[in-house]
C-alpha positions in Angstrom: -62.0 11.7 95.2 -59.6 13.1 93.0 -61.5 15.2 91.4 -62.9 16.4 94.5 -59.7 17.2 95.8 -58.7 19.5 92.3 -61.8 21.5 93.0 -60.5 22.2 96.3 -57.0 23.2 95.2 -58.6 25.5 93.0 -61.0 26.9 94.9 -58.3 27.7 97.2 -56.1 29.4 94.7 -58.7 31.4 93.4 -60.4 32.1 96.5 -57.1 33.4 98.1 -56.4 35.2 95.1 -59.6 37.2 95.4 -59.7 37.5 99.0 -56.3 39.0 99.0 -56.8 41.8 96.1 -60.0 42.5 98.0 -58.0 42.9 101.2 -54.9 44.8 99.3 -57.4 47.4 98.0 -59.9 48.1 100.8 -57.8 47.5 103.7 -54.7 49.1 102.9 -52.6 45.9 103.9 -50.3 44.9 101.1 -48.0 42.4 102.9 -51.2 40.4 104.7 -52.6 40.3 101.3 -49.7 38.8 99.2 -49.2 36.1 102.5 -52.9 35.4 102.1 -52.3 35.1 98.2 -49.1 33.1 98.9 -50.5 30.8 101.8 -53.5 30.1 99.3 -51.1 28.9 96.3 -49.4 26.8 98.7 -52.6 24.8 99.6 -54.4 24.7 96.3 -51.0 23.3 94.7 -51.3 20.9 98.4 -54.4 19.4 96.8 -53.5 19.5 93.3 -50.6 17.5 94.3 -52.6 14.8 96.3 -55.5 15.1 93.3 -52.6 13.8 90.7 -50.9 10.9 93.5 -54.4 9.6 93.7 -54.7 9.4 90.0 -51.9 7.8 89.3 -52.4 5.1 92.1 -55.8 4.7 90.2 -54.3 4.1 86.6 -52.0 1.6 88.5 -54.8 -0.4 90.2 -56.3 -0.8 86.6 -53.1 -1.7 85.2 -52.1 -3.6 87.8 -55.9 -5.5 87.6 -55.8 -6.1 84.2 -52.4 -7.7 84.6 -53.6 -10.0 86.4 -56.5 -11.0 84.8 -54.2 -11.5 81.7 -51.9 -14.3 84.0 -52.9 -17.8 84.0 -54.2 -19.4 87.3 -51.9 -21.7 89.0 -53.1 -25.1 88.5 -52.9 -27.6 91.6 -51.3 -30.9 91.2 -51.2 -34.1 92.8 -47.5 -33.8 92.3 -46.9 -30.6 94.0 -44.9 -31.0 97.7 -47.0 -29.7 100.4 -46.4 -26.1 101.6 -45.2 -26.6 105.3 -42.2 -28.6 103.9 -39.1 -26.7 103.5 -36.6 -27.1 101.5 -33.4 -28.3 102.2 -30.2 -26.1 102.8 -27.3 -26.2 100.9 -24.8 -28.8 102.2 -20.9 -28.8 102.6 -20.7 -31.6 100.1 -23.4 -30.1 97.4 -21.1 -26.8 97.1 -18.1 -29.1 96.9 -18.8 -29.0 93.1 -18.0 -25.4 93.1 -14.9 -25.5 93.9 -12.6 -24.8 91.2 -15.1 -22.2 89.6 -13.8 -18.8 88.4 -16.0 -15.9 87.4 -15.1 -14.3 84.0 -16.0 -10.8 83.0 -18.5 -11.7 80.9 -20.5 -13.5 83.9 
């Protein structure tokens, strides 16, 4: 898809780059050609642009792929708690113990 979308964007530059000399020299029209020129470069480098996010969102995929090939499975245990059990909030009495803590500048 990416490379399908660089082929456009420069199909488009040259194409508009072509059409407008053509049109600049025939027709007489200077400023219609350069905006024809200019509105071409502007979508080829479109496409170019989307070409090169798609590529890199590729290479990610892989990376991201391989990555996880790489990590080990989670392994189930019989002494796992069950999923639909939440944990239990902090109480009044469990921060109690924090008390008389003081932050230093190196924490």
């Amino acid at each position: 898809m990416s490379r399908l979308l660089q082929i456009i964007g420069f199909v488009f530059i040259v194409g508009s780059l072509l059409a407008g000399t053509i049109q600049g020299i025939y027709g007489g029209e200077w400023l219609a050609a350069l905006l024809q020129i200019l509105g071409g470069f502007l979508a080829g480098i479109i496409f170019l642009a989307l070409a090169l996010i798609l590529e890199r969102l590729d290479e990610n995929r892989a990376y991201l792929e391989e990555l996880l090939e790489r990590t080990d499975k989670p392994v189930a245990s019989a002494t796992s708690r069950p999923v639909h059990v939440r944990p239990k909030a902090k109480t009044k009495t469990a921060l109690e113990s924090l008390k008389d803590f003081k932050m230093n500048a190196k924490d």
